[in-house]
N, C-alpha and C positions, 0 to 999 in steps of 0.2 A: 417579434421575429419567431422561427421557428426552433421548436427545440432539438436543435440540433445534433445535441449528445446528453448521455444519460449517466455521468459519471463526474464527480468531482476532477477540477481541473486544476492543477499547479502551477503558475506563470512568474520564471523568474526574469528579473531585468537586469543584467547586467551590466553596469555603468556610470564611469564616474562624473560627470556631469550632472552633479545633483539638480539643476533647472530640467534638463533634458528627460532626468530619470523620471522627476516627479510629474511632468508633461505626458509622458509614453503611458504613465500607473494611471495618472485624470483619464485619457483617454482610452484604457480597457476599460477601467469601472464603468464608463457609460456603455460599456457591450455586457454586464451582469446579465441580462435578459436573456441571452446566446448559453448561458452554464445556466439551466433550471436546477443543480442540484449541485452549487458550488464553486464559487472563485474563489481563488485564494493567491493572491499578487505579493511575492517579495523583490526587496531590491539588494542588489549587490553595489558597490563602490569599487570592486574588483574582481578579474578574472578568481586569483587566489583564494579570496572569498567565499566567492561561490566554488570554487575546486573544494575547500575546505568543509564547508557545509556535505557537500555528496559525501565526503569520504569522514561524515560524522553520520553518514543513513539519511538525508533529505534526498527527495528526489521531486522531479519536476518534467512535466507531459510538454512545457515551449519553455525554451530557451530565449530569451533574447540577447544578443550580446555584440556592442558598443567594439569594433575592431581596433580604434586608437583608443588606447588608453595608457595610464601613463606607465604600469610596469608592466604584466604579460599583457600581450596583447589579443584581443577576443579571438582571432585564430588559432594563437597558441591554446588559448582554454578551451575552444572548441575539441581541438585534436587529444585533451586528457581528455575532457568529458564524454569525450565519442567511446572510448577503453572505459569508464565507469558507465557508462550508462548507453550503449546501441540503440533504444527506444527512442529516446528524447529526443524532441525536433528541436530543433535550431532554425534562429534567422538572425541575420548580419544587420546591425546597425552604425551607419559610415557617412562619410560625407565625400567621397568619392569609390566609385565603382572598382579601385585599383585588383580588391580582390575577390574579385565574381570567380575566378578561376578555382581560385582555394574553395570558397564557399560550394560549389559544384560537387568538389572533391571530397568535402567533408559530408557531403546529402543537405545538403541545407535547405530547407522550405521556403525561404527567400531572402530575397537580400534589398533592403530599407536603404536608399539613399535619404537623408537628411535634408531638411526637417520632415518627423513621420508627420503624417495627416491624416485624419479619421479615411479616408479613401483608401491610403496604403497600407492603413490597420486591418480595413476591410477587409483587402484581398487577403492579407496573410491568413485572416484567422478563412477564411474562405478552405484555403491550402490546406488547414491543420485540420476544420474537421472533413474534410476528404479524403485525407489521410488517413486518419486515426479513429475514422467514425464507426460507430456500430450501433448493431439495431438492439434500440434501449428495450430490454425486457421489463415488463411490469406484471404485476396481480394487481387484475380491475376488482372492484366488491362493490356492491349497491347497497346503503347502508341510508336509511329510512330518505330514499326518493335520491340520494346524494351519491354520486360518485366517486369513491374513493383509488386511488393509482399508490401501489407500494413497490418503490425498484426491487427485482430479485436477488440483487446481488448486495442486496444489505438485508433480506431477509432470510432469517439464520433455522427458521422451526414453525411450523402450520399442525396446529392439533385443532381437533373437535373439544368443544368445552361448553357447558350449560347453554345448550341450543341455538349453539354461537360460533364463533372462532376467533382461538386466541394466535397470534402471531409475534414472533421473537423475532426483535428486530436488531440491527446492529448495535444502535447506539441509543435508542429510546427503549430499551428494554420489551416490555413483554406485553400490548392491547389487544382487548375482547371486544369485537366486533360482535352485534346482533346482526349477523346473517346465516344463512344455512351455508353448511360445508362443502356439499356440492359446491356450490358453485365456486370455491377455489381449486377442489379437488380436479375438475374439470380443466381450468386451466394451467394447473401443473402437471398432469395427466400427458400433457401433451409436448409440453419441454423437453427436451432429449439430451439439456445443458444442466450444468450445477454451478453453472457463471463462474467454470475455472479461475477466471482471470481477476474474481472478485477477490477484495481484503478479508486476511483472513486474522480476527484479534485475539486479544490475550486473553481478552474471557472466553472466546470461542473454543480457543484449543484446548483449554484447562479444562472446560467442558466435555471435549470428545474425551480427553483422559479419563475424567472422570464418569463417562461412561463404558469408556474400555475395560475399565475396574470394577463395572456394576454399580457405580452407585453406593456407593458406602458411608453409611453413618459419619455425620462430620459434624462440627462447632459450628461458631460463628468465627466468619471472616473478620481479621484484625485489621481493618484497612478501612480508613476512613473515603475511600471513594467507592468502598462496595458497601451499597445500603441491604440489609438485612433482607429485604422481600424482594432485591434484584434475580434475574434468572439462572445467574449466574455466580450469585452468592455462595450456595452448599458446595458448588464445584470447587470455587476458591478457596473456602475452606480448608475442605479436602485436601486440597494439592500444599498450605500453606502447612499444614500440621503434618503431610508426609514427605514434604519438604522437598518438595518437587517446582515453589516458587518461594522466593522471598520478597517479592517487590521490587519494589523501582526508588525507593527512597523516602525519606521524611513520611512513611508510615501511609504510604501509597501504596496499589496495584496496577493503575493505569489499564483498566480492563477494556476502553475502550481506544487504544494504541494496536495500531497495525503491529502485527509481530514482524520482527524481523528475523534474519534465518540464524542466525548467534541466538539468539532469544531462543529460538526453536528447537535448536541443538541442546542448547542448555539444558530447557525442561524434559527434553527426553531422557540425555544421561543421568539427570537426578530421578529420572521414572526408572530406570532402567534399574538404577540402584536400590531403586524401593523394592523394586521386583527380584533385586540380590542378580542381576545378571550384571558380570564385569565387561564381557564386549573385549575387545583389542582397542589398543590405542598405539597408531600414525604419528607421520608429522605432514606439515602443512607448504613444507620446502618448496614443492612444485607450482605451486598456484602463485601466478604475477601480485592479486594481491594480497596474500599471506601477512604482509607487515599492519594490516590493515581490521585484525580479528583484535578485539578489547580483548585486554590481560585474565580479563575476568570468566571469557567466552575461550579461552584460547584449546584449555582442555576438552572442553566438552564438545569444539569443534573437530578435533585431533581424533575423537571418541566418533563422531557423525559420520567424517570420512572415511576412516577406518575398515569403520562396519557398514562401508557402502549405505550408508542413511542418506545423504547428503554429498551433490557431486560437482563438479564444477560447470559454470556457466560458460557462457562461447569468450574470444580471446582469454581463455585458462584462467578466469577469473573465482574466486568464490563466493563473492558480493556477500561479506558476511552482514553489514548493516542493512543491505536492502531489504524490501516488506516480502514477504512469502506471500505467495497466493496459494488461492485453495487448491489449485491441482498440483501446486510444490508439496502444501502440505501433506493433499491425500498420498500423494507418492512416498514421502517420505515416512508419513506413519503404515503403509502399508510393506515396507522395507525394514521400521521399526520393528512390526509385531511378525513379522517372518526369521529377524533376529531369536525374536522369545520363543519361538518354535525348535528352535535349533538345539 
């Protein structure tokens, strides 16, 4: 089939009918060919569930969701999930049409009468990427007679290197290509995008800080999932001995984890501190979900808003567990280091 979209895809199932659930999951994996670069299929046993999951930071591009079940029921969890997450497509899974009306009301992508069949799999995913599709950006490179295709929105850094080019990649680190540079230069040259909408992770950022900083003399990373000749090693470093991160636990950094915007706050106000600027600090009263910031984020999210770093999303939301993208990010570090100016 064709490739239709150029981005990892989230598909949650919503549904307690475990025969049904695992029926609807057999039935996407046979469309894997439709994600060149990503399925990822979980199941819920409950509205709650899956409510619970979003408001722990998971998120997901299709929704599916099972209208009878046996405590909330899939409209009800529709109508939270629409307040956590406006994006997220949704489609009804029912055994009668009673509530096409609701589903209308909620933007639903479609509504499944029972039993699904790869026919009415079809049409939906048909809907979703119509929806939601865009034009997949790539760097082509000719690389001895071979074609090689790199998405842009996981490539993080393009230099010239031994009569070559080396490229930083999101999550495979850092390869040297034998080809001349032109020829990527050329078609970067001409993108007028920096894939806003792309993930932006926790090696990535610690990186721009530690370039905001110049680059300064650092150790080695204490964290067993940053290898010592990663690209993003020195940066980690750096940040973990000015203590501007401490990890994620059991002697991890998690550098290939989508940041999320608590995360984000976080490591600014311990930047902010290194840099000895105090900033103001708010409170979070006004934001619907304010109950909703970890104990441990709670300050340094107090410290974001404050000082206008960090502002709220549409229905007065602050989505503190959701993933930043890079144009949260750049906006936000650009409102960071206008702070340090002051």
């Amino acid at each position: 089939m064709n490739n239709e979209r150029g981005i990892d895809v989230r598909i949650a199932i919503c549904e307690d009918n475990r025969q049904d659930a695992e029926a609807l999951e057999g039935l996407l994996a046979e469309q894997r060919d439709r994600f060149p670069e990503g399925l990822q299929i979980e199941r819920f046993p409950s509205g709650e569930a899956l409510i619970a999951a979003y408001q722990s930071g998971e998120r997901f591009e299709l929704i599916l969701l099972d209208i009878y079940m046996a405590e909330m029921s899939g409209v009800d969890a529709a109508r939270t999930l629409r307040l956590l997450d406006p994006e997220a497509q949704l489609a009804f899974l029912t055994t009668s049409p009673d509530f096409a009306l609701e589903a209308i009301g909620l933007e639903a992508l479609h509504y499944l009468v029972k039993p699904v069949t790869r026919q009415k799999l079809d049409e939906l995913l048909r809907r979703f990427f119509k929806r939601v599709s865009r034009p997949v950006r790539v760097l082509e490179l000719s690389v001895r007679r071979e074609t090689r295709r790199f998405s842009l929105e996981r490539l993080w850094q393009v230099t010239c290197r031994e009569k070559g080019i080396a490229l930083k990649l999101e999550r495979t680190g850092e390869l040297w290509l034998p080809c001349p540079f032109r020829l990527a230069e050329e078609q970067l040259r001409s993108e007028t995008e920096f894939a806003p909408e792309g993930a932006m992770t926790r090696g990535m950022l610690v990186t721009v800080l530690y370039r905001l900083e110049g680059e300064p003399s650092a150790g080695s990373a204490a964290f067993s999932d940053v290898p010592a000749d990663s690209w993003f090693a020195k940066a980690v470093a750096w940040a973990s001995e000015s203590g501007v991160v401490n990890g994620v636990g059991d002697g991890k950094f998690a550098p290939d984890d989508r940041i999320t915007r608590e995360q984000l706050a976080t490591m600014l106000q311990r930047y902010a501190a290194y840099l000895s600027l105090s900033g103001e600090s708010g409170t979070l009263d006004g934001f619907a979900d304010a109950d909703r910031v970890s104990d441990w984020a709670r300050e340094a999210m107090q410290f974001a808003v404050a000082n206008g770093i960090i502002g709220g999303k549409d229905h007065n939301l602050l989505d503190p567990r959701g993933n930043a993208t890079r144009a949260e990010v750049a906006t936000m570090l650009r409102r960071f280091v206008s702070l340090t100016l002051q």
